[in-house]
N, C-alpha and C positions, 0 to 999 in steps of 0.2 A: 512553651511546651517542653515534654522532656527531650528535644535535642540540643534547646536553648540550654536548658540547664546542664547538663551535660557537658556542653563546649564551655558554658563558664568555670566550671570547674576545673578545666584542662587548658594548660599552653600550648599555641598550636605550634609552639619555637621547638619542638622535639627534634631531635636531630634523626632517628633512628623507630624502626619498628620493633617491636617486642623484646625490646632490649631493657635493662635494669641501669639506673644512672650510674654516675662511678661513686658515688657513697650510698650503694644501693636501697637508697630511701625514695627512691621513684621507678615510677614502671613507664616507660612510653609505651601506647598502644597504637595501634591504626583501625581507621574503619572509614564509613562510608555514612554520615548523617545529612549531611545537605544535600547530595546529589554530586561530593565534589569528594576525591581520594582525601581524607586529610590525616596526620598522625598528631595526637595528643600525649603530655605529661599530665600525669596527677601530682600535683605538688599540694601539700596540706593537707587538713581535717576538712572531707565534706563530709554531708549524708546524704543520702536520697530517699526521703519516707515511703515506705513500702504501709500497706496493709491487710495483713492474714487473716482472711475468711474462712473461720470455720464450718468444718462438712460436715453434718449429721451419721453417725458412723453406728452402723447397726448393731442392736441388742444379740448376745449370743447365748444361746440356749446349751446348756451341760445335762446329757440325759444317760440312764445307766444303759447295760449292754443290755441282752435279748434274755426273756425270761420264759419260766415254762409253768402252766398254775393246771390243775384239774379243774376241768367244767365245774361250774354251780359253785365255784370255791373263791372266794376272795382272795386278792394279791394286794398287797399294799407294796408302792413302788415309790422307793425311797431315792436319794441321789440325783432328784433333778433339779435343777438350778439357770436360772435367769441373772443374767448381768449386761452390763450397760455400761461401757468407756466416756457414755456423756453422763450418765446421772451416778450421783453417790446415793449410795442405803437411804432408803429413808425421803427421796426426795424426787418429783417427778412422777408421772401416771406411764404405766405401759398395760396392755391390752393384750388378754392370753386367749387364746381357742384350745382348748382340749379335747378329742373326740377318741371313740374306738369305732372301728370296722363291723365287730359282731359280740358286742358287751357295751356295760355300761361302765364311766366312771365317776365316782365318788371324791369328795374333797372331807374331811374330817375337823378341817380348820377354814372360815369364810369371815371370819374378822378381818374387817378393812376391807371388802370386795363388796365391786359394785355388777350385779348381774344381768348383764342383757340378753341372754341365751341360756336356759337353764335355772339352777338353783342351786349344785353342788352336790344332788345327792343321787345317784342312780339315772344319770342322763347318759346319752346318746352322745350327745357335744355340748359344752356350754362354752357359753365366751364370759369373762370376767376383765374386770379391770381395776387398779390398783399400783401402791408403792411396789417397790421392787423386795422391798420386804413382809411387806401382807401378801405379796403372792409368793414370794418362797416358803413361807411359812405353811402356805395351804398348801403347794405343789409337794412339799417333805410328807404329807398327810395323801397323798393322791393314792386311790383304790380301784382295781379295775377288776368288775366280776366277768366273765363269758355269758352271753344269751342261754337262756336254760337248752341243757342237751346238745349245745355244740360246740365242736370239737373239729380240731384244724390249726391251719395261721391265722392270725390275728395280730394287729398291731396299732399301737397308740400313739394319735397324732398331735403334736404341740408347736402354735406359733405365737411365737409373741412379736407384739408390735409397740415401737417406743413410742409413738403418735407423736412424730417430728419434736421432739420437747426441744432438740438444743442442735444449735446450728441449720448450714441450708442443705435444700435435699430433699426437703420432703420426710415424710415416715420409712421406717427401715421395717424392715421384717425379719426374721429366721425360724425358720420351718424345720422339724426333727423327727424324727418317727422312732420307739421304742418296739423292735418288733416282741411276738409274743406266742408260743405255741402253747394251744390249749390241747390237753388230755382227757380224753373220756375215763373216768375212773366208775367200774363196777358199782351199783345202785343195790340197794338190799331189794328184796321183793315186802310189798306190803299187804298184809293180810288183815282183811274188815269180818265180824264177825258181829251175829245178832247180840242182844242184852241177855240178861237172865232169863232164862224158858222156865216153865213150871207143865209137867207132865203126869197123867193118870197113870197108874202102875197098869205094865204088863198092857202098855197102851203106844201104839209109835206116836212118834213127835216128829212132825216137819220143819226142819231147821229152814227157815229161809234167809238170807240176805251174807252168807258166807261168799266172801270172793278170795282173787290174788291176783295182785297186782304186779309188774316189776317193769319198772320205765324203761330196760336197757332189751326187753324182749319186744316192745313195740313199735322196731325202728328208729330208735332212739341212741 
């Protein structure tokens, strides 16, 4: 066992504890391995084989700061980026979740993705999965509109997950939120009006079907 080994490797002729020999090429130490006080010299080359289990170390997500867009108006939100101290570019599967609060988000780029939740265009949340570079590729392309007419906070949720690819530990996650204030911006009024009339002279004409409309007058 390792105290046998141990004691082999050490003279138990030491004279001394924690002392450096006199051509200070030896350490005597002291310690307690059989149940018995004893002090050892290291004299020579041993080794003692150790072996380093790698820990699965989780993905980290780089998203930009907080953004501000008008209702009904697309934002494309650039600057966000997935990386992985276990996988290089190009190599390895991780699994994103994308979602917003009160809008939908878009992907402009879905080469190399595989879709289990969504489709990339105009969802709610979609989960996708992929290289670390087919999903940055798409995430550089990410768009997020507001629910029609609302106006408020809002914020976009991103986790990626490495699916245990490398070492122990199980799967890692990191979770990021880009928050997002959305602005009501002023809507024109719209105005519907009938076709061509054709009228008798010095005869009234009933215009029917004239309206006006304006979405920021009705609650909105």
């Amino acid at each position: 066992d390792l105290a046998r080994r141990i004691q082999s490797m050490m003279d138990v002729r030491a004279p001394g504890l924690g002392q450096p020999a006199p051509d200070g090429g030896r350490l005597f130490i002291g310690g307690n391995v059989t149940g018995t006080a004893q002090v050892w010299r290291i004299a020579g080359t041993n080794t003692i084989p150790v072996t380093v289990i790698h820990t699965n170390l989780p993905p980290v997500n780089t998203v930009p700061a907080g953004k501000s867009v008008n209702d009904n108006t697309d934002l494309i939100l650039g600057g966000t980026v997935v990386s992985d101290p276990d996988l290089s570019v190009g190599s390895g599967i991780v699994k994103m979740t994308v979602s917003a609060a009160h809008g939908v988000v878009s992907l402009a780029s879905v080469a190399g993705l595989t879709f289990s939740s969504g489709d990339g265009t105009a969802d709610g949340a979609m989960t996708f999965s992929g290289s670390l570079a087919a999903v940055n590729t798409a995430l550089a392309t990410l768009t997020y509109r507001s629910a029609l007419y609302y106006n408020g906070s809002d914020a976009i949720t991103i986790t990626s997950n490495d699916n245990g690819n490398s070492g122990t530990g199980g799967a890692r996650t990191d979770t990021d939120a880009i928050p997002l204030t959305v602005t009501h911006a002023n809507l024109a009024p719209v105005n519907t009006v009938p076709g061509g009339q054709t009228a008798l002279q010095a005869t009234n004409l009933t215009l029917n079907g004239l309206a006006v409309a304006d979405a920021d007058l009705n609650g909105n």
